[in-house]
C-alpha positions as CSV (number, residue, x, y, z in Angstrom):
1,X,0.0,0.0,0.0
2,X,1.6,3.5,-1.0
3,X,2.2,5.5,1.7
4,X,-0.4,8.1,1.1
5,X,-2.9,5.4,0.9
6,X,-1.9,4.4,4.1
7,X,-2.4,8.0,6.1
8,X,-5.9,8.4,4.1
9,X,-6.7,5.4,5.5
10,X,-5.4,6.0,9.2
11,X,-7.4,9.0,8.9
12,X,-10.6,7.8,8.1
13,X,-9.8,5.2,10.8
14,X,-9.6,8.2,13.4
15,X,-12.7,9.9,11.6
16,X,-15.1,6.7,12.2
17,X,-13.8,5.9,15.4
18,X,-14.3,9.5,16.7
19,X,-17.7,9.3,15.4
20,X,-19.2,6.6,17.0
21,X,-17.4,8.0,20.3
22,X,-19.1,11.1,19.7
23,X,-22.3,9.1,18.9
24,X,-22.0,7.3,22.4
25,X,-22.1,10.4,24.4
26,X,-25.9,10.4,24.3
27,X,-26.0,6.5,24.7
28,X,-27.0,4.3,27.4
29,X,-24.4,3.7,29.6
30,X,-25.5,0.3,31.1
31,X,-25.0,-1.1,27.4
32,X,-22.2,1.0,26.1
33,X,-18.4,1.4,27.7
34,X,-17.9,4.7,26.1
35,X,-21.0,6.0,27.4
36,X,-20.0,4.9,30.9
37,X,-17.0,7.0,30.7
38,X,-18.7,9.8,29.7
39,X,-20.8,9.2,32.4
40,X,-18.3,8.8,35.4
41,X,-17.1,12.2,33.6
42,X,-13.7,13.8,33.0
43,X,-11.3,12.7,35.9
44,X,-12.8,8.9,35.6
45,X,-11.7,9.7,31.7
46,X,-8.2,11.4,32.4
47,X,-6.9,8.6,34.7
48,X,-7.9,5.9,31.9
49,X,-5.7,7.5,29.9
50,X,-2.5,8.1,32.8
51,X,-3.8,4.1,33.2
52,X,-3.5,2.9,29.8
53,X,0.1,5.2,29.2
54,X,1.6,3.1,32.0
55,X,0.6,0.0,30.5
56,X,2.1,1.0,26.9
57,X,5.2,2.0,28.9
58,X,5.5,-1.5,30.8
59,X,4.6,-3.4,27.7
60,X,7.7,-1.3,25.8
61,X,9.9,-2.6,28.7
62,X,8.5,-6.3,27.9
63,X,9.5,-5.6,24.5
64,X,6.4,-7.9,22.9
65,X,5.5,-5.9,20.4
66,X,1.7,-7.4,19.8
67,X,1.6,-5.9,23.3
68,X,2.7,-2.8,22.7
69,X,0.5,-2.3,19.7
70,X,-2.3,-3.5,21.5
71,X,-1.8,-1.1,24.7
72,X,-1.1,1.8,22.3
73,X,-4.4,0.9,20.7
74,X,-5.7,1.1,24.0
75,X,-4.1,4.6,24.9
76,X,-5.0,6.3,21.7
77,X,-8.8,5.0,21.8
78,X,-9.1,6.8,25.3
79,X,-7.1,9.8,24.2
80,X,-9.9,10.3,21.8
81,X,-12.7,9.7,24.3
82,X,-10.5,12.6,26.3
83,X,-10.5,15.0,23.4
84,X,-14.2,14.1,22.7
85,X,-15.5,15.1,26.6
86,X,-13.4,18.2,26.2
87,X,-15.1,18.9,22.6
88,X,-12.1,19.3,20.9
89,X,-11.4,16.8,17.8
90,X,-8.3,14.7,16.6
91,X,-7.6,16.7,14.2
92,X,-6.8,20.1,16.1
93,X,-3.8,17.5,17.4
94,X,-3.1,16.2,13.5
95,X,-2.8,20.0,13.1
96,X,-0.7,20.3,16.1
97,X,1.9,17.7,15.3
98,X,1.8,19.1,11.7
99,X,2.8,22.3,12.7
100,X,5.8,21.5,14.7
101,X,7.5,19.3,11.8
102,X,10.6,21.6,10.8
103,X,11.2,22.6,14.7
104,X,13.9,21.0,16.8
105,X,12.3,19.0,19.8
106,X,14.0,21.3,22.0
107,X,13.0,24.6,20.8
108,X,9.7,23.4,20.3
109,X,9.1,22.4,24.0
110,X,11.3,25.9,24.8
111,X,8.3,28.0,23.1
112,X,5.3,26.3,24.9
113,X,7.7,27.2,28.5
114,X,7.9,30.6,28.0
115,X,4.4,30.9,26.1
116,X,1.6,29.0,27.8
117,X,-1.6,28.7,26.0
């Protein structure tokens, strides 16, 4: 598959997935995970996510990487469920990333120091 393929695709992977997670907001939350979140509200959502970053971090030390795919899966899903409860989308962070390409790491971190926003 040629690369561009590939990030059309990842996109509309990120696209459907925040969809339904935006669609489960006004679900049932006996008969839907996402909706329990939602539910239990921001902290419950914020420490899923510290919680699932740990795990990707001790399944890099493991060094299976099935596990660390899996666990990154994991983090990424409830990253979104994050950005969802605070209305924001994945793509204001696609445009994030985007606009730091170019920047050393250093001076990038450097600028959000001395300018918070």
């Amino acid at each position: 598959m040629a690369e561009r393929d590939q990030a059309t695709e990842a996109t509309l992977i990120l696209q459907q997935l925040a969809q339904v997670i935006e669609q489960r907001k006004q679900a049932d939350p006996s008969g839907s995970y996402v909706a329990s979140l939602f539910g239990k509200g921001r902290k419950k959502i914020a420490q899923k996510v510290g919680e699932e970053g740990v795990e990707v971090a001790l399944a890099a030390v493991g060094g299976q990487s099935g596990e660390i795919i899996a666990e990154m899966a994991d983090l990424w899903f409830h990253c979104l469920v994050l950005l969802a409860d605070a209305n924001l989308s994945h793509q204001a962070v696609l445009n994030e990333l985007a606009q730091r390409f170019g920047l050393s790491g250093l001076e990038e971190k450097a600028s959000r120091t001395n300018n918070p926003s």
